[in-house]
C-alpha positions as CSV (number, residue, x, y, z in Angstrom):
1,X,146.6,62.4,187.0
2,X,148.1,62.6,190.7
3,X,149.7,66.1,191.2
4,X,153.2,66.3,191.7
5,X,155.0,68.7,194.3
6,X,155.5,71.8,191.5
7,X,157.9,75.0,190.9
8,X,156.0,77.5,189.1
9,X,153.5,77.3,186.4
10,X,153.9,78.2,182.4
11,X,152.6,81.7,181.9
12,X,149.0,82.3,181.3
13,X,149.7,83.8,178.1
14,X,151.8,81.3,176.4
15,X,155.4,80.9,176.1
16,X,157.8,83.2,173.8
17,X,156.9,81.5,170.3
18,X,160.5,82.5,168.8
19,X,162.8,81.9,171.8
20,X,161.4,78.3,172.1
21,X,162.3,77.9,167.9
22,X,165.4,79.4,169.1
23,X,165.9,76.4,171.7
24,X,164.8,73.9,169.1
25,X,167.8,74.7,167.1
26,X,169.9,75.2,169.8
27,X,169.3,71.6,171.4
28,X,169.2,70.1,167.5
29,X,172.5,71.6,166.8
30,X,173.9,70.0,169.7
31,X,172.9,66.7,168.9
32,X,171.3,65.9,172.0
33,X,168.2,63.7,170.7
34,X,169.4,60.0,171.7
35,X,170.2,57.8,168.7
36,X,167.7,55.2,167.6
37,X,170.6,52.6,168.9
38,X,169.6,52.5,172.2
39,X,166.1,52.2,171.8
40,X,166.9,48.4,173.6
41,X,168.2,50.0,176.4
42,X,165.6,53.0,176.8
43,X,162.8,50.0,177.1
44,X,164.6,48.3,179.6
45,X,164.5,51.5,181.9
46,X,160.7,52.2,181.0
47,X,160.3,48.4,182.2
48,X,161.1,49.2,185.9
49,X,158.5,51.7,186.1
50,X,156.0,50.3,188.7
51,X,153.2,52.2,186.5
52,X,154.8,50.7,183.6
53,X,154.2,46.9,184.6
54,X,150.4,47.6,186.3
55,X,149.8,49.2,183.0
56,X,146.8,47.7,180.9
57,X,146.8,50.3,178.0
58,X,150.0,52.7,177.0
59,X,149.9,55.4,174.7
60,X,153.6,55.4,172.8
61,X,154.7,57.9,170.0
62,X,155.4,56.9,166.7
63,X,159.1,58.0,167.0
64,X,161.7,55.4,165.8
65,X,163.3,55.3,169.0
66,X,160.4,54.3,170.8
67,X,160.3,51.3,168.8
68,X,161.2,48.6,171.1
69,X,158.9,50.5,173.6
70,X,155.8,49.8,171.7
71,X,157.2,46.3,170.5
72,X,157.6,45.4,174.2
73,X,154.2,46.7,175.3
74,X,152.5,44.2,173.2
75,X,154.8,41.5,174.1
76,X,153.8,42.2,177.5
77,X,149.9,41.9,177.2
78,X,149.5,45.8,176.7
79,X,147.0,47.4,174.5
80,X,149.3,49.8,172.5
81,X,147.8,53.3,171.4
82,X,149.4,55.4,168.7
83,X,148.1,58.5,167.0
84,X,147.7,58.5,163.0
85,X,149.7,60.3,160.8
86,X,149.4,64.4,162.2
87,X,146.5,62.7,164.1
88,X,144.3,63.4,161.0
89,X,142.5,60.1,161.5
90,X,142.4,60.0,164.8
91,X,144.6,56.7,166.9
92,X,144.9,52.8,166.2
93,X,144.9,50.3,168.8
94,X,146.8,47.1,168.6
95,X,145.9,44.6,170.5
96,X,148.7,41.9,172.5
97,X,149.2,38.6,171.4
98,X,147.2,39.3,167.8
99,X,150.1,39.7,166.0
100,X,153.0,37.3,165.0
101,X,156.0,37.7,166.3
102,X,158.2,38.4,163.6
103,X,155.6,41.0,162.1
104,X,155.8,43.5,166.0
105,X,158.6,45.7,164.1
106,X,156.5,46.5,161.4
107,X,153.3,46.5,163.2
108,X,154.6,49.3,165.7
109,X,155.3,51.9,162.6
110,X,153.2,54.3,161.0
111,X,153.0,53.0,158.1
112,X,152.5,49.2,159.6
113,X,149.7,50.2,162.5
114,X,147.4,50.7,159.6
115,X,147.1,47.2,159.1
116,X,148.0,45.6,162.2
117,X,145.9,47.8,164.4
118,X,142.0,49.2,164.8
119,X,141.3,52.4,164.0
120,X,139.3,53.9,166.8
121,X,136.3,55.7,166.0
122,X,136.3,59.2,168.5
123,X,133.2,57.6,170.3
124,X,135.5,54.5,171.2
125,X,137.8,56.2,172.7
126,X,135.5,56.8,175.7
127,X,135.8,53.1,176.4
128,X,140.0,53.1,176.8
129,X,141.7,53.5,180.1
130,X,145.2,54.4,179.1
131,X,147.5,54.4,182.7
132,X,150.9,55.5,180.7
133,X,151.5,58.2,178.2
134,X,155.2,58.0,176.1
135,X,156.5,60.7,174.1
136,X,160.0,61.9,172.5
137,X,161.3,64.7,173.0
138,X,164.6,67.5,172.1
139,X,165.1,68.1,175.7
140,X,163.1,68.1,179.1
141,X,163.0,70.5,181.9
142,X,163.4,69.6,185.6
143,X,159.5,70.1,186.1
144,X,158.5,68.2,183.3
145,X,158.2,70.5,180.1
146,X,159.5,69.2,177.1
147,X,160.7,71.1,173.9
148,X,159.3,69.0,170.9
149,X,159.3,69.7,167.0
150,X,156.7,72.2,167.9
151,X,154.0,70.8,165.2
152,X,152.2,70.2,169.1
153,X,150.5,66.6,168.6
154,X,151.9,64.8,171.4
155,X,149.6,67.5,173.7
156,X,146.9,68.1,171.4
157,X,146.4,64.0,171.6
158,X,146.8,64.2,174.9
159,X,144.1,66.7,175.6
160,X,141.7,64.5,172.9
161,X,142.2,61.5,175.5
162,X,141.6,63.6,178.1
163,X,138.5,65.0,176.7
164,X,137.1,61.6,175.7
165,X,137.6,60.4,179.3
166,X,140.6,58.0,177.5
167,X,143.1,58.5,180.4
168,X,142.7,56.9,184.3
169,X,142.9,59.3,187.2
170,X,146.5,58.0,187.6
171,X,147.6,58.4,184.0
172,X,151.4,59.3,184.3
173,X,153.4,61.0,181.4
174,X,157.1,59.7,180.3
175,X,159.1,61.9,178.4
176,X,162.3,60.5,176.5
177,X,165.0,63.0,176.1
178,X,168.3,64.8,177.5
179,X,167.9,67.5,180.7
180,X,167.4,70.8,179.7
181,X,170.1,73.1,181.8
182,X,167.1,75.5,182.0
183,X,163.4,75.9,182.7
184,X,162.4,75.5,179.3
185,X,158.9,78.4,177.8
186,X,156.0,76.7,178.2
187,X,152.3,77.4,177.3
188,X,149.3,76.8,178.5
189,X,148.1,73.8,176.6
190,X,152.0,72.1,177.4
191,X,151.9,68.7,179.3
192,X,154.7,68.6,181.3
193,X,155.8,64.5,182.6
194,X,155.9,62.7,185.4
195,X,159.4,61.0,184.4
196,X,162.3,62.0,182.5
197,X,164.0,58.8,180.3
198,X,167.3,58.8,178.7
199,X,169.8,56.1,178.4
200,X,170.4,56.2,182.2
201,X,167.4,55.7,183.3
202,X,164.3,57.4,184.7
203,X,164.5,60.4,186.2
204,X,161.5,62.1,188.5
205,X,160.5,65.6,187.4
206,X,158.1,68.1,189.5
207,X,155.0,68.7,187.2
208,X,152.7,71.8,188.8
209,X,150.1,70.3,190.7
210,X,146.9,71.4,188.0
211,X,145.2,69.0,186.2
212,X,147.2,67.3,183.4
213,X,146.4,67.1,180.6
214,X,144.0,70.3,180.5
215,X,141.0,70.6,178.3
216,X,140.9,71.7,174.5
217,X,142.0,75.3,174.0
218,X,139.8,76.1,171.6
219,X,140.6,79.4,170.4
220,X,144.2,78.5,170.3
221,X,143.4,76.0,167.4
222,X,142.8,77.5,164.2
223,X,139.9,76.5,162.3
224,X,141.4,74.7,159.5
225,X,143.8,72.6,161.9
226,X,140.3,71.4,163.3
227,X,139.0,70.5,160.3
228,X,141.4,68.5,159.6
229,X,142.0,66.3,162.4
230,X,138.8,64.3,162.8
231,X,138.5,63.6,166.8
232,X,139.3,67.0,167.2
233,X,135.9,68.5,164.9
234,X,133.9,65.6,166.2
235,X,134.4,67.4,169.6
236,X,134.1,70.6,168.9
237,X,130.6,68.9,167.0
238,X,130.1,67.4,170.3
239,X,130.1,70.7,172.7
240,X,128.1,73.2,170.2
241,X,125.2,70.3,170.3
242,X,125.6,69.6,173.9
243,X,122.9,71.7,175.7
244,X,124.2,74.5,178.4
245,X,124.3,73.6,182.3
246,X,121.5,75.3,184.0
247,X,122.1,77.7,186.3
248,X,122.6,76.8,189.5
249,X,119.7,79.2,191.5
C-alpha cells in the first residue's frame, strides 16, 4: 500500500486491552454506529473514490450497512470479496454480472454468498488482486485506527490477503464510521485506513508510513483460533514446510 504522511505509530507492545473495551462501550452507548438507513447514501460517497472506480476487485465486510456497497460493486463490473462466517472457511468471491438482478440483496449476505459466490481455496487467493479494502467500524481515529467489535477479523483477513500476495501495491483501506475525538489504542497487528466514510462523505486520514497490512503475528494467535480458521493453518502449514533462506555469506 502507498504510505501516507503519519503521526506516531501504535505501541510495540500492543494497545491497553481494557481501555479499548472501555471505548467500545463508550462509543456503543452513544449510539454513534450509522444506521443501516443510509447505506444508499454511504455508497454514493465510496463511488467518488478515484480508487473506487479503477477498482477490479474490492474486499467489503459482511456488515448490513455495507450492503448497497457490495450490491453496487457487482453492478459495476467488480469482483466482490467477503470473508466467511469468523473466516472459518476462508472468503467467497462473486463474480459481476453472474447474478440476477433481483437476487444482488441476497447474494451480498452471509448467509446468501454461500450460494451465489465461489469459495476460494487459500492457494487461489494468490491469483486475486484486490485494489480496495471496506470495513465498519464503532469509530475511527484521525490516522486511521478504527475501534471494531474486537473479535479482530477485519485485520486478521487483511493480513491473510496480504500474506497470499491477494492485495496490489496500491491496495487502499476504507473505514466506515464516526471520528473518534481521540487517538484511539492500537496494536501492532491494527490496520489503520486510508479514508474515513460516514454519511458526509470521505474523509482522508494519515496512516504511519509502514507497510499495511503487516505480516501474520504468529504468537499473538492462539493455537486453537488457528485451527479453526482454515487459510490461516494452511499458512502456518505453508512456512513450517517452506525451507529456511540461506545465509547470506
Amino acid at each position: 500500500m502507498s504510505p501516507s504522511p503519519a503521526s506516531s505509530p501504535p505501541p510495540a507492545g500492543g494497545a491497553d486491552q481494557p481501555a479499548k473495551e472501555a471505548l467500545r462501550l463508550h462509543y456503543a452507548g452513544r449510539g454513534t454506529a450509522l444506521p443501516p438507513n443510509v447505506a444508499g447514501v454511504l455508497a454514493q460517497h465510496l463511488r467518488s473514490l478515484p480508487a473506487y472506480r479503477q477498482a477490479g476487485q474490492i474486499f467489503v465486510s459482511p456488515a448490513p450497512v455495507l450492503k448497497q456497497i457490495r450490491i453496487n460493486a457487482l453492478v459495476d463490473g467488480k469482483s466482490l470479496l467477503m470473508p466467511g462466517p469468523s473466516l472459518h472457511a476462508g472468503f467467497y468471491l462473486l463474480a459481476p454480472f453472474t447474478i440476477p438482478f433481483p437476487s444482488l440483496s441476497q447474494a451480498v449476505t452471509s448467509k446468501g454468498m454461500t450460494s451465489y459466490g465461489r469459495k476460494l481455496a487459500t492457494r487461489e487467493l494468490a491469483d486475486l488482486r484486490l485494489d480496495l479494502l471496506v470495513a465498519d467500524a464503532l469509530a475511527v481515529d484521525r490516522r486511521g485506527y478504527q475501534l471494531a467489535d474486537g473479535n479482530g477479523f477485519f485485520d486478521l483477513a487483511a493480513a491473510i490477503l496480504a500474506a497470499t500476495g491477494a492485495l496490489t501495491p496500491n491496495c487502499l483501506v476504507v473505514a466506515l464510521g464516526p471520528a473518534a475525538g481521540r487517538d484511539l489504542p492500537a496494536d501492532p497487528w491494527d490496520v489503520p485506513a486510508d479514508y474515513r466514510l460516514d454519511d458526509a462523505g470521505l474523509t482522508p486520514c494519515q496512516p504511519p508510513p509502514s507497510p499495511r497490512p503487516g505480516p501474520i503475528l504468529w504468537p499473538a494467535l492462539p493455537p486453537v483460533r488457528i485451527r479453526r480458521i482454515t487459510p490461516l493453518w494452511q499458512l502456518q502449514e505453508q512456512a513450517v514446510k517452506r525451507p529456511p533462506k540461506p545465509e547470506q555469506p
